[in-house]
N, C-alpha and C positions, 0 to 999 in steps of 0.2 A: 401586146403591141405589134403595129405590123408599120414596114417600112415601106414609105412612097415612092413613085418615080426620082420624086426631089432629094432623096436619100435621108428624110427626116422620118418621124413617128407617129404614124397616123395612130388616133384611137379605136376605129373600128377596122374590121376587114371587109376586103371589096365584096365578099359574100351577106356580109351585112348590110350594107351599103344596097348591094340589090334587093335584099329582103325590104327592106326600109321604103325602097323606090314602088317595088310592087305592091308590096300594102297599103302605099301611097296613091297608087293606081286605080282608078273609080271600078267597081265591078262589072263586068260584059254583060248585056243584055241581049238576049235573042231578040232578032228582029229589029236593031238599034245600032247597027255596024258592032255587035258583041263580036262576031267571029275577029274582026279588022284588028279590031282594040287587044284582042288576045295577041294574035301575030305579031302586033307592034310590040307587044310587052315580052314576048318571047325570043322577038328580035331584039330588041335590045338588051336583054338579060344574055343571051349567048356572043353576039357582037357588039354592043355597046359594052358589057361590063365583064367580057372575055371569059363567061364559063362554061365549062364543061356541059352539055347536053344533059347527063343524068341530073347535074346541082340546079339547072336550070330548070329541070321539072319538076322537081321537087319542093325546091320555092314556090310553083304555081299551084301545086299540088297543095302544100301546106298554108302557105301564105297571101293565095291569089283565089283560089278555086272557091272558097269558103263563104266569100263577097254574094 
């Protein structure tokens, strides 16, 4: 269990929670603003959901790139 802003007991963690969002994310296509679509999902995986650069590649890596 991991604890919220709210000081309550989230069930997931916020690394989950981006795993979840980028798999959620439709796959980048070349030639189809793919490149745009990656940025935005990168950008918000390190500033929206505040990680780390290596975790955030990883998830693309593991969980985005495969699409």
């Amino acid at each position: 269990m991991h604890i919220n802003t709210k000081g309550t007991q989230c069930a997931i963690s916020i690394e989950e929670r981006a795993i979840r969002y980028a798999e959620a994310t439709p796959g980048a296509v070349s030639g189809a603003n793919g490149h745009n679509q990656t940025f935005s999902l990168t950008s918000t995986l390190v500033h929206g959901f505040c990680l780390d650069g290596e975790v955030a590649l990883s998830i693309l890596k593991t969980h985005y790139n495969p699409k």
